[in-house]
N, CA, C and O atoms as CSV, one atom per row, in Angstrom:
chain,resi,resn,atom,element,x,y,z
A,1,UNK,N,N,103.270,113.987,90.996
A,1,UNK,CA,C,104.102,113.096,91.781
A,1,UNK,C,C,103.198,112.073,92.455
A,1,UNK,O,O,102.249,112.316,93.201
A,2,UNK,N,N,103.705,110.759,92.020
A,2,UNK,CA,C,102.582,109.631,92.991
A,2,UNK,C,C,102.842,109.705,94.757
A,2,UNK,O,O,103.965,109.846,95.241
A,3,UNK,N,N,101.893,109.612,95.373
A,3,UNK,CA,C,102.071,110.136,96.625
A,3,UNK,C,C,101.329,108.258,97.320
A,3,UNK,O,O,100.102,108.239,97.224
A,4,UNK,N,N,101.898,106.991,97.877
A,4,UNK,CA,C,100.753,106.544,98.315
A,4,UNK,C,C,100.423,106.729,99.831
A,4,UNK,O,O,101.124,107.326,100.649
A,5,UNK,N,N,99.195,106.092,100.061
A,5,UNK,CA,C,98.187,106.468,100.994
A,5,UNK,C,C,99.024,106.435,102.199
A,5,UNK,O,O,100.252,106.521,102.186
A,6,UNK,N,N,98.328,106.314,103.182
A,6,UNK,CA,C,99.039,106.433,104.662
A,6,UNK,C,C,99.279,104.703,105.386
A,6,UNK,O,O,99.367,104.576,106.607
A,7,UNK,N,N,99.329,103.962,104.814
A,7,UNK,CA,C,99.358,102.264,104.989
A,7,UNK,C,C,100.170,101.723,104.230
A,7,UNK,O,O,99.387,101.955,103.309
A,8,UNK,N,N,100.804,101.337,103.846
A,8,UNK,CA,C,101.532,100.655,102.653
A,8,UNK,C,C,101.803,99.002,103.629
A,8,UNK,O,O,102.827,98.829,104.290
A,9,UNK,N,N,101.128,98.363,103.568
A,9,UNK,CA,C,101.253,96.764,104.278
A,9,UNK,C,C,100.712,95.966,103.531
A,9,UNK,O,O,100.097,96.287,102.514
A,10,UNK,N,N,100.908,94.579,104.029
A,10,UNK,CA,C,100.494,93.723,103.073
A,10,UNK,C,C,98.966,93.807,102.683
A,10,UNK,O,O,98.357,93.527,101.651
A,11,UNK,N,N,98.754,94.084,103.370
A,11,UNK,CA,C,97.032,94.490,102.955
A,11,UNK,C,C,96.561,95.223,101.386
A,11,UNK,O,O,95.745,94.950,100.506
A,12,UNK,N,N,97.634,96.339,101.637
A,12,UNK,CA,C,97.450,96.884,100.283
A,12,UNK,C,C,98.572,97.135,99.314
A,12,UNK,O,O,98.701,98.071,98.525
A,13,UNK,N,N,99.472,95.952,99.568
A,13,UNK,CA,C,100.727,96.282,99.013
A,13,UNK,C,C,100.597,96.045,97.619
A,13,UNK,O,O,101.263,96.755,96.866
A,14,UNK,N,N,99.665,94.945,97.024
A,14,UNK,CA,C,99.657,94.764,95.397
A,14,UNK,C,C,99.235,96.114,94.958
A,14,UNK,O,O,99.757,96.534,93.925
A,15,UNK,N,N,98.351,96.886,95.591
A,15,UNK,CA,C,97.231,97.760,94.695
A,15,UNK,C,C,98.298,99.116,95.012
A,15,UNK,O,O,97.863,100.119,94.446
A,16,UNK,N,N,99.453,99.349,95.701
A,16,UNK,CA,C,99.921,100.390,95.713
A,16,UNK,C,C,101.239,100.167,94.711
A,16,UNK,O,O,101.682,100.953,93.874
A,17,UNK,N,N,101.805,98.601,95.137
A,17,UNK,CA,C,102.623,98.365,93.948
A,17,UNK,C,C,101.721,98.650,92.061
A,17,UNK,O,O,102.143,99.142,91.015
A,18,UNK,N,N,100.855,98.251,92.324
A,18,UNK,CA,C,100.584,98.139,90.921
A,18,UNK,C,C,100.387,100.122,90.549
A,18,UNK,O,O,100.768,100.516,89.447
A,19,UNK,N,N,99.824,101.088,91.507
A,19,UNK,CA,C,99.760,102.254,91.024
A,19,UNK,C,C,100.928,103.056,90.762
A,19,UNK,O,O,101.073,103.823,89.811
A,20,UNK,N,N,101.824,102.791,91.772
A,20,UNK,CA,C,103.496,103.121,91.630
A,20,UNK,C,C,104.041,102.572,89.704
A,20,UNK,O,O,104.398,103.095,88.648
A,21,UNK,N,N,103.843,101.592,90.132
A,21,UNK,CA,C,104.660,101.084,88.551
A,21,UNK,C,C,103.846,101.984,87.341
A,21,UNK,O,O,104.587,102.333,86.422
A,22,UNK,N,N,102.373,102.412,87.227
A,22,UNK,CA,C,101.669,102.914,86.936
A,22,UNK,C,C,102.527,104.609,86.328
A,22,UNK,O,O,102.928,105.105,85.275
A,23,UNK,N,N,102.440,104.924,87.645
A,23,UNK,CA,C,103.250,106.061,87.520
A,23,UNK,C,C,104.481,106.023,86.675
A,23,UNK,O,O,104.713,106.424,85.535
A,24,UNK,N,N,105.306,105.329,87.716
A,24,UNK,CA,C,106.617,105.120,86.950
A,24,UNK,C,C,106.731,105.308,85.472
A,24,UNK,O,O,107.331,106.252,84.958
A,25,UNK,N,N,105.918,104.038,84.601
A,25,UNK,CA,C,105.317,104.074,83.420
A,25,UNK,C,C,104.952,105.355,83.053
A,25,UNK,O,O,105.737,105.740,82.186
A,26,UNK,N,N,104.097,106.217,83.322
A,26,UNK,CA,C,104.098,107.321,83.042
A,26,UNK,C,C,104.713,108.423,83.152
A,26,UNK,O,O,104.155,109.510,83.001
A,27,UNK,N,N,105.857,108.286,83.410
A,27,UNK,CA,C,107.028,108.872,83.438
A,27,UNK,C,C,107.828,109.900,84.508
A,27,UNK,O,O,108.714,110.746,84.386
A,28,UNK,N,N,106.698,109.137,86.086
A,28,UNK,CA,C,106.801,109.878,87.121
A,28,UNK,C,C,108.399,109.249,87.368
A,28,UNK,O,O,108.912,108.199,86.982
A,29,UNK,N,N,108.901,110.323,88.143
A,29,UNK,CA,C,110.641,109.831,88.615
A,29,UNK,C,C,110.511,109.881,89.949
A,29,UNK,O,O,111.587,109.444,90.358
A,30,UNK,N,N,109.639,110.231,91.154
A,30,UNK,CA,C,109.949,110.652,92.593
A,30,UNK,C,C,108.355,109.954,92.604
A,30,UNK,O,O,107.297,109.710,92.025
A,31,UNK,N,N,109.069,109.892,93.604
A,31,UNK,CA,C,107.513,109.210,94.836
A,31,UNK,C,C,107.597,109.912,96.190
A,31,UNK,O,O,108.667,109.938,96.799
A,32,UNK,N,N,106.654,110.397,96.601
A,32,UNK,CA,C,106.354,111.614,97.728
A,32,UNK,C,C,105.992,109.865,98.797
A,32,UNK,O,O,105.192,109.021,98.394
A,33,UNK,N,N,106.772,109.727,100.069
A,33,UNK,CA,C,106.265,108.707,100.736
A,33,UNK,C,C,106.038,109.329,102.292
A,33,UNK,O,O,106.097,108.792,103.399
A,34,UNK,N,N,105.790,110.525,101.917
A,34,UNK,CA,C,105.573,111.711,103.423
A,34,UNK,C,C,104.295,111.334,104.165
A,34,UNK,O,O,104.210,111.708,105.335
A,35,UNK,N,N,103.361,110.687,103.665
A,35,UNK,CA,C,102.077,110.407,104.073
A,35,UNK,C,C,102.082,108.895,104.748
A,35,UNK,O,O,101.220,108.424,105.491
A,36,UNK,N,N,103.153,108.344,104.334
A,36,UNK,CA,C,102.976,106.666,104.782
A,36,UNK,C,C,103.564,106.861,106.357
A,36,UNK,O,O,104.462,107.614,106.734
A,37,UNK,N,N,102.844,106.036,107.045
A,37,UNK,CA,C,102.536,106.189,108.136
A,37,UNK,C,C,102.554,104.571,108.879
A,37,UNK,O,O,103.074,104.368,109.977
A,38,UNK,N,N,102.052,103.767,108.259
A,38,UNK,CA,C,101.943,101.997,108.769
A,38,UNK,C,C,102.626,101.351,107.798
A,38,UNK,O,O,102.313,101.512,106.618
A,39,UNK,N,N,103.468,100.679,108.107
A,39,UNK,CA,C,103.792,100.047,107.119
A,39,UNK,C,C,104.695,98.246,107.971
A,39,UNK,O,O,104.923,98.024,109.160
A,40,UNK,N,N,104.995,97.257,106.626
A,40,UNK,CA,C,105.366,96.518,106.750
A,40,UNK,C,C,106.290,96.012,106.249
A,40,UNK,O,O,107.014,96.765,105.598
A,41,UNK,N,N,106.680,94.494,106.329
A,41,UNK,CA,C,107.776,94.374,105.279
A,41,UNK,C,C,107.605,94.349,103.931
A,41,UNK,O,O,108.561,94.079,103.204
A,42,UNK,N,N,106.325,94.637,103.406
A,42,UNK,CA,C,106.058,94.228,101.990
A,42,UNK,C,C,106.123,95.854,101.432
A,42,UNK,O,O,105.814,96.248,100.308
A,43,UNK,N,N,106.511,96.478,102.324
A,43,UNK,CA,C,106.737,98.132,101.907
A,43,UNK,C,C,107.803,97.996,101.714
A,43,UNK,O,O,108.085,98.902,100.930
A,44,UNK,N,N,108.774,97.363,101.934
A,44,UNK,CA,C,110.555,97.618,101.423
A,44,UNK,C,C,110.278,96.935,100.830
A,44,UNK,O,O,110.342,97.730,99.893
A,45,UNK,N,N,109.813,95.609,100.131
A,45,UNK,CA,C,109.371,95.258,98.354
A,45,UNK,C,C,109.053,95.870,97.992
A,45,UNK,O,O,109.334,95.524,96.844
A,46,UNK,N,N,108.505,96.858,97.865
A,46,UNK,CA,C,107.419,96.936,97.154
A,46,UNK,C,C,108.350,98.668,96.406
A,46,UNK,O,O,108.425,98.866,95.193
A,47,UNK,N,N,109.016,99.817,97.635
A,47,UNK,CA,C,109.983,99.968,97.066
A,47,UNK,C,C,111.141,99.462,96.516
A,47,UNK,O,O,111.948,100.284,96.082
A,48,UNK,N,N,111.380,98.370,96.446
A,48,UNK,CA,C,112.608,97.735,95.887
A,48,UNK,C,C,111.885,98.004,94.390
A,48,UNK,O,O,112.126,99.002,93.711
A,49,UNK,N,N,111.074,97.070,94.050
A,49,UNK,CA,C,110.283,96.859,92.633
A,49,UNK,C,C,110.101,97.905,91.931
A,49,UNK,O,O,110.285,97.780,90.721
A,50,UNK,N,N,109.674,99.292,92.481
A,50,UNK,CA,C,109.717,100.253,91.976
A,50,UNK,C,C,110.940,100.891,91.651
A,50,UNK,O,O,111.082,101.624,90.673
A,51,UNK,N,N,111.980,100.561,92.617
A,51,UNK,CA,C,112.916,100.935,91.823
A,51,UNK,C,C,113.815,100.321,90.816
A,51,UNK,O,O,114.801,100.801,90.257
A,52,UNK,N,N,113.145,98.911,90.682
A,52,UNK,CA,C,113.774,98.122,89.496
A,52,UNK,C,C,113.175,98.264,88.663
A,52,UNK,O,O,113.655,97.812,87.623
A,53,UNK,N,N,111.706,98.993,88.547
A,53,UNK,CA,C,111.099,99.445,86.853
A,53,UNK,C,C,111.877,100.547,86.734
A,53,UNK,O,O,112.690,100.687,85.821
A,54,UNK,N,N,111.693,101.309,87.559
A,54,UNK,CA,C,112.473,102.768,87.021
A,54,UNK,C,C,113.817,102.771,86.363
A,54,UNK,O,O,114.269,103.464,85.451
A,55,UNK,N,N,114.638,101.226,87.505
A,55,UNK,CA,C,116.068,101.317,86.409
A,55,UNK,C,C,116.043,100.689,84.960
A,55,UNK,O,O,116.744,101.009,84.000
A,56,UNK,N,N,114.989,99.643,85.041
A,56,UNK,CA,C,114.816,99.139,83.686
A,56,UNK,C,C,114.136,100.591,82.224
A,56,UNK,O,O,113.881,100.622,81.020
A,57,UNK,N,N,114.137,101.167,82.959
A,57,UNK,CA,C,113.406,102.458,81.807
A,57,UNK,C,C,114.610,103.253,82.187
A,57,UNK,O,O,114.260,104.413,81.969
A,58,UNK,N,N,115.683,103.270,82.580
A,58,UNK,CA,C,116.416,103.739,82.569
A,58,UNK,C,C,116.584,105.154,83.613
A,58,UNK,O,O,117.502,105.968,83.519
A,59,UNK,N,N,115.594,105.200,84.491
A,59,UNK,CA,C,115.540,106.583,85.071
A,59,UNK,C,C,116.040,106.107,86.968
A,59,UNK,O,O,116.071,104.939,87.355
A,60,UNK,N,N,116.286,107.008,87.632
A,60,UNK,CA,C,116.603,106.874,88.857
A,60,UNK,C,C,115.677,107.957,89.708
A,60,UNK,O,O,115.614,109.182,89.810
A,61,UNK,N,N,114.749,106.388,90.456
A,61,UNK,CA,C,113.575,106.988,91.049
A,61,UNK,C,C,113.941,107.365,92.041
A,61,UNK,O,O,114.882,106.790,92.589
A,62,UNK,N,N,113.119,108.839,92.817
A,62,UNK,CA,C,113.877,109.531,93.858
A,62,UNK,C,C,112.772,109.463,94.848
A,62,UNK,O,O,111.778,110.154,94.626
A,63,UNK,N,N,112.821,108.620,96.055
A,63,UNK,CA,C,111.989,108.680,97.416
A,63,UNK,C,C,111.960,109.275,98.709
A,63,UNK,O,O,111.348,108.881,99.702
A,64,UNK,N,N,113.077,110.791,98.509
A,64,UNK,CA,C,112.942,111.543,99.147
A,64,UNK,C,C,113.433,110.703,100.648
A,64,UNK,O,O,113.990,109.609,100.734
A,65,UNK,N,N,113.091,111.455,101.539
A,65,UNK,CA,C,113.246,111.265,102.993
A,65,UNK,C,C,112.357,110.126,102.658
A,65,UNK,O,O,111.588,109.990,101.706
A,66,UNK,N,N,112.735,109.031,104.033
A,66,UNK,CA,C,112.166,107.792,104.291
A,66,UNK,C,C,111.120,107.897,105.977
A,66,UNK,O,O,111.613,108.158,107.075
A,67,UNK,N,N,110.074,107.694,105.783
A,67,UNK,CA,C,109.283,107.818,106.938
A,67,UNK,C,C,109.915,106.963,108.006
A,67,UNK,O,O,110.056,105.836,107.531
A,68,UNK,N,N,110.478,107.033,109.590
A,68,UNK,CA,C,111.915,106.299,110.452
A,68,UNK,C,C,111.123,105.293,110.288
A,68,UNK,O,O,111.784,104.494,109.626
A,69,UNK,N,N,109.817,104.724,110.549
A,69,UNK,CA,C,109.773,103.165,110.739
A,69,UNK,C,C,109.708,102.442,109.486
A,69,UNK,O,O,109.563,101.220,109.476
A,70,UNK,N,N,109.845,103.401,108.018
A,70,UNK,CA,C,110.016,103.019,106.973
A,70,UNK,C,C,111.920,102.722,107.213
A,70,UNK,O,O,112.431,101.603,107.211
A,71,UNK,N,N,112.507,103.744,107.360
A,71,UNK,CA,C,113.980,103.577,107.390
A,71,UNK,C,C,114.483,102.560,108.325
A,71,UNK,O,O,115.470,101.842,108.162
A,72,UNK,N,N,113.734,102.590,109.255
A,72,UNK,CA,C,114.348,101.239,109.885
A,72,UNK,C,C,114.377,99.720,109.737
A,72,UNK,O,O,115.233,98.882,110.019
A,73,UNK,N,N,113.028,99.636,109.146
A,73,UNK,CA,C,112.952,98.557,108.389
A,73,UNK,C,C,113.701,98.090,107.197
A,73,UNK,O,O,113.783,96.927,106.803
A,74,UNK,N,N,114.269,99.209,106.645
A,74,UNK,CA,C,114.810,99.337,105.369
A,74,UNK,C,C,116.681,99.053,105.740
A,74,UNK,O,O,117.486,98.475,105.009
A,75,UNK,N,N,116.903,99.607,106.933
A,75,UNK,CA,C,117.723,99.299,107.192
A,75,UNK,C,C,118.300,97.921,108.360
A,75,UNK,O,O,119.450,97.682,108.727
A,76,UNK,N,N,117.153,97.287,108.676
A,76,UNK,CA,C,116.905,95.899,109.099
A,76,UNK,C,C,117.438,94.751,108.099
A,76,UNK,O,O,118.036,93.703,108.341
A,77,UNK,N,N,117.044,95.275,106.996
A,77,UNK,CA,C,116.970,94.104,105.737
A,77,UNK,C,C,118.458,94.532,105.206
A,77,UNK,O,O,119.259,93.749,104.697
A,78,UNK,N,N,118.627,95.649,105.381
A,78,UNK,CA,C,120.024,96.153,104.625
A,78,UNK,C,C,119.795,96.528,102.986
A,78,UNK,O,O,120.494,96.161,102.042
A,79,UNK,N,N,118.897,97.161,102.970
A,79,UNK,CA,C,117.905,97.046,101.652
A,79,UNK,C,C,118.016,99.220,101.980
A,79,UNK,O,O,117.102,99.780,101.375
A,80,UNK,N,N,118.644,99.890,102.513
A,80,UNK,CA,C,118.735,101.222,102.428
A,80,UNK,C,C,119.611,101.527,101.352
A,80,UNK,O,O,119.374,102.600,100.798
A,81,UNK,N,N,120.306,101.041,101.032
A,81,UNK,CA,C,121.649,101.819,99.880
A,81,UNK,C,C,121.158,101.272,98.650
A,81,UNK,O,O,121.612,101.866,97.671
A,82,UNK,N,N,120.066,99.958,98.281
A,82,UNK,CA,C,119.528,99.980,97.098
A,82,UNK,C,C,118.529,101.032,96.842
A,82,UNK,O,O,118.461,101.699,95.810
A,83,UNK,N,N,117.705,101.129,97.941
A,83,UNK,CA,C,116.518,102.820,97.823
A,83,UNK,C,C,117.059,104.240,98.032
A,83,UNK,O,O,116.442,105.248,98.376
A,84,UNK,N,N,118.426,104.072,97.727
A,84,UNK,CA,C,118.453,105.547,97.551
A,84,UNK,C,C,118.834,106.131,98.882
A,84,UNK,O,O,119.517,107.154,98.896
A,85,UNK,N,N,118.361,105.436,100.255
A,85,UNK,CA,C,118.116,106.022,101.451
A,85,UNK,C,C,119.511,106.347,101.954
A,85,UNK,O,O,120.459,106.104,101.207
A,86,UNK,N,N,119.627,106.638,102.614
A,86,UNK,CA,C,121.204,106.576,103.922
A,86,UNK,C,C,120.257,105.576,104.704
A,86,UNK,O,O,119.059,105.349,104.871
A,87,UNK,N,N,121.702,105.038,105.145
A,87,UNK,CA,C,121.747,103.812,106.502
A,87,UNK,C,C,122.003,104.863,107.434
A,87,UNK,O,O,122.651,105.904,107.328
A,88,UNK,N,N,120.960,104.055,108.937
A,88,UNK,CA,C,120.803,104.697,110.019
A,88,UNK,C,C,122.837,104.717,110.462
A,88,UNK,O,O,123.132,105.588,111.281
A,89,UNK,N,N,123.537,104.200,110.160
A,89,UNK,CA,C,124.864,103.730,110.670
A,89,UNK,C,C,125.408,105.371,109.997
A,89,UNK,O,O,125.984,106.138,110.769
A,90,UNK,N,N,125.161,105.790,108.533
A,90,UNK,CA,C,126.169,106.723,107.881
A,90,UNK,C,C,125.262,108.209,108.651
A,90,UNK,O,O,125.758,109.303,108.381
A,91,UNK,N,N,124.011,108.199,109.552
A,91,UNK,CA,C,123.967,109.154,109.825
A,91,UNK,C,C,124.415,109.392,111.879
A,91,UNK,O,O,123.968,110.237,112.655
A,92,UNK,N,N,125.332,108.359,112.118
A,92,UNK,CA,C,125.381,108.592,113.241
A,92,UNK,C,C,126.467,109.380,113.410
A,92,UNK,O,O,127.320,109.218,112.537
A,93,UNK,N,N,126.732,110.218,114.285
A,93,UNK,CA,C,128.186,111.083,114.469
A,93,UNK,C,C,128.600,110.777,116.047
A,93,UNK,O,O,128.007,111.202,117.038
A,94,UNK,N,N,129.895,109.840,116.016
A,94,UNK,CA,C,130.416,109.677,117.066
A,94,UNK,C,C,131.622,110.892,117.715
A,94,UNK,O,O,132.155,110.708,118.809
């Protein structure tokens, strides 16, 4: 399972995009994102992209739980229901 590092920002967003697709290609389906820890907006690209190779090969990539300042961001952009994630909104209970 591709796991990336604990940063995913623009800093290293090509070289983690490019190992993800990597994977993907090799016929990984899940990405472990338990370790990411900093991140930016080029981390909700960068999962988006990955999950548009995976649909183009036909598979549905699975990213597990979303690290919260990953999910919040994700749900900033409104970019949670393309990754698979829940929106912070479908887990509130009034």
């Amino acid at each position: 399972m591709f796991k990336p590092a604990a940063s995913l920002t623009v800093d290293n967003a090509s070289q983690t995009l490019a190992a993800g697709l990597q994977a993907i290609a090799a016929g990984q389906v899940s990405i472990d994102l338990s370790a990411v820890a900093t991140v930016d907006s080029s981390a909700v690209a960068t999962l988006l992209a990955w999950q548009r190779a995976a649909k183009s090969r036909g598979v549905t990539l699975q990213l597990g739980t979303l690290p919260a300042n990953l999910q919040s961001l994700a749900d900033l952009y409104g970019a949670s229901a393309l990754l698979g994630a829940p929106t912070s909104a479908s887990d509130r209970h009034y």
